[in-house]
BAFI-3210 file (N, C-alpha, C; in Angstrom, 3 decimals, decimal comma, padded with zeros to 6 digits):
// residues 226
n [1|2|3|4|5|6|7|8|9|10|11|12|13|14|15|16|17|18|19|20|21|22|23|24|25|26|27|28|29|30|31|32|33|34|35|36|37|38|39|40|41|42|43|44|45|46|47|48|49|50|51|52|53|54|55|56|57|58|59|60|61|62|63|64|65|66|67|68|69|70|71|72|73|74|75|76|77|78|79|80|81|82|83|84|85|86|87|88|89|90|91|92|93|94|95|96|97|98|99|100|101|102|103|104|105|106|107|108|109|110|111|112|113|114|115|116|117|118|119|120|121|122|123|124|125|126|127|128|129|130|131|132|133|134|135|136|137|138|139|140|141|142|143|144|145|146|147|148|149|150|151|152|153|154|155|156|157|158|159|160|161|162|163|164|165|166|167|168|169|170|171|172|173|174|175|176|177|178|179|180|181|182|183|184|185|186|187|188|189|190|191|192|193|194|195|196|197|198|199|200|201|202|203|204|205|206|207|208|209|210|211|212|213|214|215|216|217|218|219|220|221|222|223|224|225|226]
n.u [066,756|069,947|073,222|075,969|079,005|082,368|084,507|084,743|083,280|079,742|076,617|073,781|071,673|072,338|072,597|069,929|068,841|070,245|069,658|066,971|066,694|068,042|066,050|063,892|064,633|064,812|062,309|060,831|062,195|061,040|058,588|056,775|055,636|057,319|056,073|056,002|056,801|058,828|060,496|061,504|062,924|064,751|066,918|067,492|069,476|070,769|072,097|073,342|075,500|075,059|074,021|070,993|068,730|067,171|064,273|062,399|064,348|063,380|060,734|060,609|061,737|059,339|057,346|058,745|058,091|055,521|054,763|055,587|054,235|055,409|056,431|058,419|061,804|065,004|067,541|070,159|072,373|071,080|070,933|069,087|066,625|065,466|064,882|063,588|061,466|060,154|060,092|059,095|056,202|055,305|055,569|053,517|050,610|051,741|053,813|057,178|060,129|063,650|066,793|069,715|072,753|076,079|075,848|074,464|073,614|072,374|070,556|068,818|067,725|066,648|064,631|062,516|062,331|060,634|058,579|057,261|056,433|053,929|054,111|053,885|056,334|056,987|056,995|059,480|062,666|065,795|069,192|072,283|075,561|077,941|077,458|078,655|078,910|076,398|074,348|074,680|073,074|070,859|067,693|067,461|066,519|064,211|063,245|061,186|062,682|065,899|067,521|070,662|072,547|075,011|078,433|080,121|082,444|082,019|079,960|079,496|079,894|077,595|075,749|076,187|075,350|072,767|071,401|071,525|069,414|067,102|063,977|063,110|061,695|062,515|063,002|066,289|068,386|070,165|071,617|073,687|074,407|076,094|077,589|078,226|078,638|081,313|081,524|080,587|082,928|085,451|087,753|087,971|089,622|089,947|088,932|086,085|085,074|086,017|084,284|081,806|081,748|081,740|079,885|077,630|077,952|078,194|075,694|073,732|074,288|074,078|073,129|070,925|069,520|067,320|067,614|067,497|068,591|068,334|067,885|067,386|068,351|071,512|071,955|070,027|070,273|068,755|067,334|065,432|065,199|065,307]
n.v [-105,597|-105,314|-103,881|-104,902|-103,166|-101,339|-103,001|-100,988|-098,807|-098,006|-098,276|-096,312|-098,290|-100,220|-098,425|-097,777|-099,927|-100,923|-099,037|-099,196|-101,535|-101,408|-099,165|-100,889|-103,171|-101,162|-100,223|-103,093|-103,285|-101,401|-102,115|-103,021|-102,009|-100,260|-100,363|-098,506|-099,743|-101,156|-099,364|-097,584|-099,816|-100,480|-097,878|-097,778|-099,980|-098,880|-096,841|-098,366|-099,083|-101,273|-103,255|-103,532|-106,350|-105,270|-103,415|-104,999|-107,295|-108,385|-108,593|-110,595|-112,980|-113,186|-113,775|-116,342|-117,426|-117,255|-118,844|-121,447|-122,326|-121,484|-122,918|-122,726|-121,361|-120,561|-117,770|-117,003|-114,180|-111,716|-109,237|-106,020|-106,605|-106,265|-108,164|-110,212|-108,999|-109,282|-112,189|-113,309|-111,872|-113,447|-116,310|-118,726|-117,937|-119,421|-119,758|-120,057|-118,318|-118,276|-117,223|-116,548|-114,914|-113,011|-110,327|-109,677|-107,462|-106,204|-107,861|-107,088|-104,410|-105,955|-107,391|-105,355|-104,485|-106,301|-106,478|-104,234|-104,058|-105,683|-108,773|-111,171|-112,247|-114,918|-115,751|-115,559|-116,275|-116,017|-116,410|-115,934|-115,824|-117,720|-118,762|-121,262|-122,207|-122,469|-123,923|-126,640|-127,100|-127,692|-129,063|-131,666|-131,870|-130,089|-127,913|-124,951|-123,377|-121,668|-118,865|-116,961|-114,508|-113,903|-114,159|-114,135|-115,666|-118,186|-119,180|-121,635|-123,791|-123,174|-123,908|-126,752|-127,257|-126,527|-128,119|-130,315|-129,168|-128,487|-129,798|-131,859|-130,180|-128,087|-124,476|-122,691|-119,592|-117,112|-114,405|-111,267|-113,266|-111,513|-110,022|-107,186|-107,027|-107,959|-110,668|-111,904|-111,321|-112,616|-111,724|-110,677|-112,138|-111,774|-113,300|-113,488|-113,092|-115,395|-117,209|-117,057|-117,399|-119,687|-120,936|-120,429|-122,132|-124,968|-125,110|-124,595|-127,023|-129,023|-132,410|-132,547|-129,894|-127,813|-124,676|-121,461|-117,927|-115,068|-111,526|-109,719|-106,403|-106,995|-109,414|-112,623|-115,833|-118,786|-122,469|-125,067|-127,664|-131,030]
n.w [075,547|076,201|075,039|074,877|075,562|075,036|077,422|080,405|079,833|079,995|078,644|077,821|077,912|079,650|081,626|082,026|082,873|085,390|087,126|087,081|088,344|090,787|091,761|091,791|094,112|095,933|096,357|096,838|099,425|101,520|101,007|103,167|105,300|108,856|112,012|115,093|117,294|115,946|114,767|116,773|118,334|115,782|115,937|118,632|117,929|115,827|117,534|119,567|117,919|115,974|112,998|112,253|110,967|107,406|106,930|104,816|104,923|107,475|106,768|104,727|107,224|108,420|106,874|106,116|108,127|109,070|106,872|108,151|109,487|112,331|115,426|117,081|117,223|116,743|117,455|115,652|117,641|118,812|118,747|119,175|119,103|116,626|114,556|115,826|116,540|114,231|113,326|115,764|115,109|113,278|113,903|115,345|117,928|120,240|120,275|120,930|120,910|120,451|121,633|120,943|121,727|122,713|123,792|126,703|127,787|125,736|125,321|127,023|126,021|123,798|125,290|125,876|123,561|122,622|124,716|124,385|121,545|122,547|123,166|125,126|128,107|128,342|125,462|124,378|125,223|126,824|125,760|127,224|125,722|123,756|120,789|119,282|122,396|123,163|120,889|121,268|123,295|122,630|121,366|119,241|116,488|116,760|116,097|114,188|112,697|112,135|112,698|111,579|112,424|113,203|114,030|111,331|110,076|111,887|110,040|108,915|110,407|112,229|110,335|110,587|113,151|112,899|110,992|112,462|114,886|113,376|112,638|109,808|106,667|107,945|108,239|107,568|107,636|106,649|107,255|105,718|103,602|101,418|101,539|101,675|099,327|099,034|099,367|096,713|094,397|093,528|094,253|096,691|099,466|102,052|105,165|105,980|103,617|101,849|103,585|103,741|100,987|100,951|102,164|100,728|098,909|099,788|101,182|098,392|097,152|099,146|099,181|101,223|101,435|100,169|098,495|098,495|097,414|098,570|097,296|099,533|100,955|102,228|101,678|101,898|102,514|102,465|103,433|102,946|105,160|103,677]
ca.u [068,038|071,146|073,826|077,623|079,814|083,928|085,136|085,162|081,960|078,211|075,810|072,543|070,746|072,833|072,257|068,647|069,009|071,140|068,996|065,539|066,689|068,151|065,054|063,021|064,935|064,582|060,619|060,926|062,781|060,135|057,324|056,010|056,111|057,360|056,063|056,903|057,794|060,319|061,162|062,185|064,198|066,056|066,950|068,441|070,378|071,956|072,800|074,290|076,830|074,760|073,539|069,810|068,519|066,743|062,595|062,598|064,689|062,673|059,630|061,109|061,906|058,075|056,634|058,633|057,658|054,328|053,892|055,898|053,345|056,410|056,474|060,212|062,726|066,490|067,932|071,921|072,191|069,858|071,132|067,974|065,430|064,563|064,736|063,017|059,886|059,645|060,145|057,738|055,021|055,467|055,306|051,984|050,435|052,084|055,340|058,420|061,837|065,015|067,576|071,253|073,682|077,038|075,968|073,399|072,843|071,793|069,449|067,645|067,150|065,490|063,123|062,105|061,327|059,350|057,569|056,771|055,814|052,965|054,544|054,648|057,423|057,142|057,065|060,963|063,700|066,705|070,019|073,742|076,936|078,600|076,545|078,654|078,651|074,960|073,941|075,080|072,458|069,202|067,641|068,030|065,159|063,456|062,880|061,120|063,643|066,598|068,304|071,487|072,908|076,250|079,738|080,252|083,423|081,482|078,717|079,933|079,408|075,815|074,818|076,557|074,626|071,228|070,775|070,915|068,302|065,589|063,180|062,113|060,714|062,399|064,304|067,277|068,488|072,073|071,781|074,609|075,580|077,369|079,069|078,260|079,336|082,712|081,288|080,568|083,704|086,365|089,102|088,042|089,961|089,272|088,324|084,773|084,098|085,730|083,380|080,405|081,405|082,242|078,941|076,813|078,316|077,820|074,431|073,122|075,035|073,819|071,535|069,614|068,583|066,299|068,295|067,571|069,443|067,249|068,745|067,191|069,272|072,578|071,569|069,499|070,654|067,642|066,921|064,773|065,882|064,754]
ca.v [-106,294|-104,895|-103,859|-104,625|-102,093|-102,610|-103,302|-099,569|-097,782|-098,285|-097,865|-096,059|-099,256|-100,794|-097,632|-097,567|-101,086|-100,589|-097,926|-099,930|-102,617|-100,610|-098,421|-101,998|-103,214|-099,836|-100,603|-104,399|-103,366|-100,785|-102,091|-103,810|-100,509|-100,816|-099,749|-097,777|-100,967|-101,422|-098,479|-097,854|-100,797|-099,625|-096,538|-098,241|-100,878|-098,042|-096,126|-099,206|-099,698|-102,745|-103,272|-104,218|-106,615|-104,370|-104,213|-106,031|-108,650|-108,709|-109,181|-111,950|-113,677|-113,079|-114,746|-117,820|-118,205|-117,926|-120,004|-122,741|-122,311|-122,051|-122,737|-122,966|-120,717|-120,227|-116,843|-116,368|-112,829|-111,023|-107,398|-105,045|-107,193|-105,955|-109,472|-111,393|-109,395|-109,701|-113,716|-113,439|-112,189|-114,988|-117,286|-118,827|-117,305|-119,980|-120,151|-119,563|-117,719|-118,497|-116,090|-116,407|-113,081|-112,529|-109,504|-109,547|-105,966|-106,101|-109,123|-106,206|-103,794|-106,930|-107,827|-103,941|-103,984|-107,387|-105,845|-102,687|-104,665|-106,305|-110,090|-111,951|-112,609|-116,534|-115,854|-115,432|-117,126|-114,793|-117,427|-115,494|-116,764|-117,987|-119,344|-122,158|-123,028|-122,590|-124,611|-128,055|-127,661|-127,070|-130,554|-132,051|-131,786|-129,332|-126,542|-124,875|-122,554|-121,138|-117,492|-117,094|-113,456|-113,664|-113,921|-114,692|-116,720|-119,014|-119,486|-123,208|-124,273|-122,690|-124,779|-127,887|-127,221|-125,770|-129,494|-131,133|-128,597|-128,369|-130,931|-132,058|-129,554|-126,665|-123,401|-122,329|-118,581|-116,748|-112,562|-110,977|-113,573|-110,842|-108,820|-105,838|-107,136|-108,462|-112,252|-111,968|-110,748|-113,087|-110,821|-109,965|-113,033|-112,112|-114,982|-113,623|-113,505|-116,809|-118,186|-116,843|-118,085|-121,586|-121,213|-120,687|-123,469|-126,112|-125,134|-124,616|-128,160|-129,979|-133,123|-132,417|-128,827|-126,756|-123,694|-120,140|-116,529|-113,874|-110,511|-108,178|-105,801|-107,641|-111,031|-113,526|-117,456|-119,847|-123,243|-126,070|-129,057|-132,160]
ca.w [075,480|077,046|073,935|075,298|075,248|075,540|078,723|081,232|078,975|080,377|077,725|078,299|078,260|081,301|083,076|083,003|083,672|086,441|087,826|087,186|089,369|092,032|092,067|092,448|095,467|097,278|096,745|097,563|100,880|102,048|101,013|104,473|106,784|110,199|112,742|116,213|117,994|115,496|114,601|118,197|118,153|115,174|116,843|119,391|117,811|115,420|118,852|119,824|116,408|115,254|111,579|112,068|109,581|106,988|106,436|103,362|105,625|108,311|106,077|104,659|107,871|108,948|106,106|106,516|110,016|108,908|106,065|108,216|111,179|113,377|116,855|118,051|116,101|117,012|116,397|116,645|117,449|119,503|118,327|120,046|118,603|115,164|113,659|116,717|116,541|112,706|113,705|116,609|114,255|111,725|114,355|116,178|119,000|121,026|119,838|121,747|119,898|121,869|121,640|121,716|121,909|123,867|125,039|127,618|127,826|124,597|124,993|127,695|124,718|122,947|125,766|125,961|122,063|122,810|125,570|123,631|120,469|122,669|123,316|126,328|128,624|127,739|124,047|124,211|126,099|126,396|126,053|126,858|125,613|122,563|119,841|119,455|123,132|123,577|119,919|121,191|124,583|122,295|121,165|118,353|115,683|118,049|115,833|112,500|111,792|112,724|111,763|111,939|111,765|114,049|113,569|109,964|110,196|111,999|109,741|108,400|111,989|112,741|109,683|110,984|114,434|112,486|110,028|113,669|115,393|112,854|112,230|108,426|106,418|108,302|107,439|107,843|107,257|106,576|106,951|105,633|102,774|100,249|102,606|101,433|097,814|099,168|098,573|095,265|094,164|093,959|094,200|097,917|099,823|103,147|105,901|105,963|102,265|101,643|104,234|103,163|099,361|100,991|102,848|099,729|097,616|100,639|100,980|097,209|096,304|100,019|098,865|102,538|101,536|099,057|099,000|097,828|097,378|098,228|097,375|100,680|101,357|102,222|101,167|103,038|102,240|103,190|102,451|103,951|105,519|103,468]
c.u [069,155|072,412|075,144|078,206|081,050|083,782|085,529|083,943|080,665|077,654|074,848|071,240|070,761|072,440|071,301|068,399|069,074|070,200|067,457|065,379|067,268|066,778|064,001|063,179|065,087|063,239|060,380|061,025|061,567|058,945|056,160|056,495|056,234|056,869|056,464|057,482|058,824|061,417|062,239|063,698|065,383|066,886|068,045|070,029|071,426|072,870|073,677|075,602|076,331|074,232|072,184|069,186|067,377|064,915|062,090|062,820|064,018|061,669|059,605|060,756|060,378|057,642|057,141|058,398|056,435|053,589|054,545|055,015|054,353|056,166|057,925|061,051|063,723|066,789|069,413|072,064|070,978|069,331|069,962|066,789|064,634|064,163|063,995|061,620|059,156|059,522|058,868|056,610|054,841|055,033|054,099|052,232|051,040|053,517|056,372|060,012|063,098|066,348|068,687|072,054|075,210|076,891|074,890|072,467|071,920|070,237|068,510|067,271|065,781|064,429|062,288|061,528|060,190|057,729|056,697|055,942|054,227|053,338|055,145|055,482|057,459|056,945|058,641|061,932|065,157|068,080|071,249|074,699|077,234|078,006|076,760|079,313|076,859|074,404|073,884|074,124|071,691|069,258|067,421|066,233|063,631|062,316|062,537|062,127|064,403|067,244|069,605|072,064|074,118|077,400|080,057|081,246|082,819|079,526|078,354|079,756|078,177|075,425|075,044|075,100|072,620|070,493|070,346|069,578|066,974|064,848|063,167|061,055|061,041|063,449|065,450|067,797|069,486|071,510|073,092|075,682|076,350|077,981|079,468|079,389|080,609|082,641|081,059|081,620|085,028|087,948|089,288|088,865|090,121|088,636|087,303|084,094|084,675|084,921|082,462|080,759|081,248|080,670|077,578|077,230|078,119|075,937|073,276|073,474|074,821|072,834|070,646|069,126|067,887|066,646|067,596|068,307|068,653|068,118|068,000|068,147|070,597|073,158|071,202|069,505|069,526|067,652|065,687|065,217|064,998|064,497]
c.v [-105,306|-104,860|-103,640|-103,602|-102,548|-102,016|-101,776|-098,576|-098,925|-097,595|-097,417|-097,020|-099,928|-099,909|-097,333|-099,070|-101,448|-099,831|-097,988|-100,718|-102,199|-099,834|-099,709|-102,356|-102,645|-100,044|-101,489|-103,957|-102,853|-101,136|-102,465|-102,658|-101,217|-099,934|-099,231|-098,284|-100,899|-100,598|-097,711|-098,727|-100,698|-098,837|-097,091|-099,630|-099,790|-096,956|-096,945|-099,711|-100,672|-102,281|-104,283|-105,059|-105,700|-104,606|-105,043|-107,464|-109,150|-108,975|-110,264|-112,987|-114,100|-114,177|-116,321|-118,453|-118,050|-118,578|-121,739|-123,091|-122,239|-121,731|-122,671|-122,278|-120,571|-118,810|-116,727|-114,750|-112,043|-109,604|-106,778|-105,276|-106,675|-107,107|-110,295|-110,603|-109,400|-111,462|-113,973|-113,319|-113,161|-115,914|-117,784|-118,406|-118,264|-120,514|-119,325|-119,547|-117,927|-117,915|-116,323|-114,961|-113,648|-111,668|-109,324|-108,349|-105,674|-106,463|-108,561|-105,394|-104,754|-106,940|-106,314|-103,811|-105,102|-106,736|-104,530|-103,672|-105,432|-107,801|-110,268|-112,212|-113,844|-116,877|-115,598|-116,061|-116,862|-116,410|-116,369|-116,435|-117,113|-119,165|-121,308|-123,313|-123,703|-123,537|-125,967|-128,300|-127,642|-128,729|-130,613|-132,432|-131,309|-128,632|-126,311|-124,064|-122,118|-120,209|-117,355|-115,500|-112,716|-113,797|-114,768|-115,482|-118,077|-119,649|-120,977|-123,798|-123,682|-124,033|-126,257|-128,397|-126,872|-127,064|-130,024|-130,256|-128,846|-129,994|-131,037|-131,018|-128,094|-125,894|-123,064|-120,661|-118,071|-115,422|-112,680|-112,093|-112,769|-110,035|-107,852|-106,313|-107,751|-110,176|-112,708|-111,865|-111,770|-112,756|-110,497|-111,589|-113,276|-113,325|-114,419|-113,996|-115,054|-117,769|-118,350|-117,455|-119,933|-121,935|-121,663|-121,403|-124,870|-125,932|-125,241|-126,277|-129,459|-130,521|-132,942|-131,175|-128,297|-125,568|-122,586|-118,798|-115,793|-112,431|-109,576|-107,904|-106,714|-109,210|-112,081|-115,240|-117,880|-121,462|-124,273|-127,440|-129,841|-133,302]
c.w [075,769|075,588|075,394|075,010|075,868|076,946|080,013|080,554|079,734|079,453|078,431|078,973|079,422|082,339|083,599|083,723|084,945|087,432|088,148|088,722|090,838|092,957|092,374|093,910|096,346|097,426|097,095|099,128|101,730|101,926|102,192|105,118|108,098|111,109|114,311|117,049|117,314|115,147|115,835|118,888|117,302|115,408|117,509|119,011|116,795|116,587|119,303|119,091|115,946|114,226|112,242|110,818|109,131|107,029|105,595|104,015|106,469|108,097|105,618|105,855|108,721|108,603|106,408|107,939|109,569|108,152|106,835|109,650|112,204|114,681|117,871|116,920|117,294|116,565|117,016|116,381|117,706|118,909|119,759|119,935|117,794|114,465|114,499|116,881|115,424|112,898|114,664|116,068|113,344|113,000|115,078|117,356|119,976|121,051|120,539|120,985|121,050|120,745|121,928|121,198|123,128|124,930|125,767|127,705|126,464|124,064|125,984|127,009|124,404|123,926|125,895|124,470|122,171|123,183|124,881|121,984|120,575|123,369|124,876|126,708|127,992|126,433|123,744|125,375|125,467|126,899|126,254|126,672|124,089|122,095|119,914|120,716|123,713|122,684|120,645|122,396|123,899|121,203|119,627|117,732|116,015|117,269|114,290|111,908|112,793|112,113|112,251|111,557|113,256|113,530|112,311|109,759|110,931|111,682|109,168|109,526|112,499|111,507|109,962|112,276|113,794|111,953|111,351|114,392|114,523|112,197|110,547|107,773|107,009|107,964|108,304|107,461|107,763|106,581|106,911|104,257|101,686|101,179|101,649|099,596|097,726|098,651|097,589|094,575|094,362|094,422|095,786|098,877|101,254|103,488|106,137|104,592|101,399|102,705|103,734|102,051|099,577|101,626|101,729|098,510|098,516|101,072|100,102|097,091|097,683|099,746|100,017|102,161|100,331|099,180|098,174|098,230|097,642|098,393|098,333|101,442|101,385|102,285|102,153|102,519|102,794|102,521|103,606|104,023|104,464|104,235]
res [x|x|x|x|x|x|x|x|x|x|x|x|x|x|x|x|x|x|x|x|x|x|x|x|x|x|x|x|x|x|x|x|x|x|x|x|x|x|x|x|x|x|x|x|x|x|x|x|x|x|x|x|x|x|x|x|x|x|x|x|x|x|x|x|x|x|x|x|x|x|x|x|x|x|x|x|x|x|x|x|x|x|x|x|x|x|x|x|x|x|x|x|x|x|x|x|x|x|x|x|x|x|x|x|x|x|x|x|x|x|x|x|x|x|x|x|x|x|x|x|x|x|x|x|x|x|x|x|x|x|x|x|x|x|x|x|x|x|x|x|x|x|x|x|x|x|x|x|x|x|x|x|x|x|x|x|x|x|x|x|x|x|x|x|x|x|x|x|x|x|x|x|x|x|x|x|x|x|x|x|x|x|x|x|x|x|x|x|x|x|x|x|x|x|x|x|x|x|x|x|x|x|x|x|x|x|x|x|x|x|x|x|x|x|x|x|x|x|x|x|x|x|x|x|x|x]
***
């Protein structure tokens, strides 16, 4: 049990506390090793200035592609393809990931970590352009999941566009809901971290979804369509 202390003092107990659960989610994150495909890819997307989603995250995003058998996934945000070949493995050997990004050059990184990871040209389908011009061409109850880890101001509109894409039964996924702790925090009033807070109160409290928080690394929102 955790003994209060006033208001600016951390007791001993909070701090192993504190220091338990920190020291957990550094072993959570790592625990699925990556290897030289991805590591590769990392590499390059920190050469590039991008925030790759973390191992932990990308383990995550595996599993639910492969407990949902998925064959069609969405991802907004290509980055260098750390997150699309954690998605690609989750998904069946016949399943095709479609890819949106702005920047093109980028979305040649990705097919280079593909290619290096092992995966067929026709296991990916590289989309350029702006998320939410590309969302509104891709059919309507197409898909098992869709990730979403692009411009955070427009993350209330991916999920608008994401309920229509996925079929019954399929996921949905937010990287980046605490923003770096800023979304938690009501004090931070920024137009990203009131999105994100507006994002995870329309999603926990939407009768169509089954929502969960998962704390990897910089918080991964999911839920499943009903």
């Amino acid at each position: 049990m955790v003994i209060r202390r006033p208001p600016g003092t951390v007791g001993d107990e909070e701090r192993a506390i504190t220091g338990n659960r920190q020291a957990s989610w550094a072993f959570a994150d790592a625990f699925v090793a990556e290897d030289d495909a991805l590591i590769r890819a990392r590499a390059r997307s920190h050469a590039a200035g991008l925030r790759p989603v973390s191992p932990g995250t990308g383990a995550a995003l595996r599993l639910l592609t492969a407990a949902g058998n998925a064959k069609y996934v969405v991802e907004i945000g290509t980055g260098t393809g750390v997150s699309g070949i954690h998605l690609l493995r989750g998904m069946r050997p016949d399943g095709v990931l479609t890819t949106v990004d702005t920047e093109p050059d980028r979305q040649q990184l990705a097919r280079e970590a593909y290619r290096e990871a092992g995966f067929a040209a026709n296991r990916s389908r590289f989309i350029p352009g702006a998320a939410l011009d590309v969302l509104p061409r891709l059919t309507d109850g197409a898909y098992d999941l869709v990730f979403c880890d692009g411009d955070r101001l427009e993350y209330l509109d991916y999920l608008a566009e994401a309920l229509r894409l996925l079929r019954p039964g399929g996921v949905l996924c937010f990287e980046g809901a605490f923003a770096q702790g800023r979304a938690l925090d009501a004090a931070h009033q920024d137009p990203e971290s009131q999105t994100l807070r507006d994002l995870m109160r329309t999603v926990r409290d939407s009768p169509r979804l089954a929502p969960v928080l998962l704390p990897t690394d910089d918080g991964l929102l999911c839920a499943v369509r009903r």
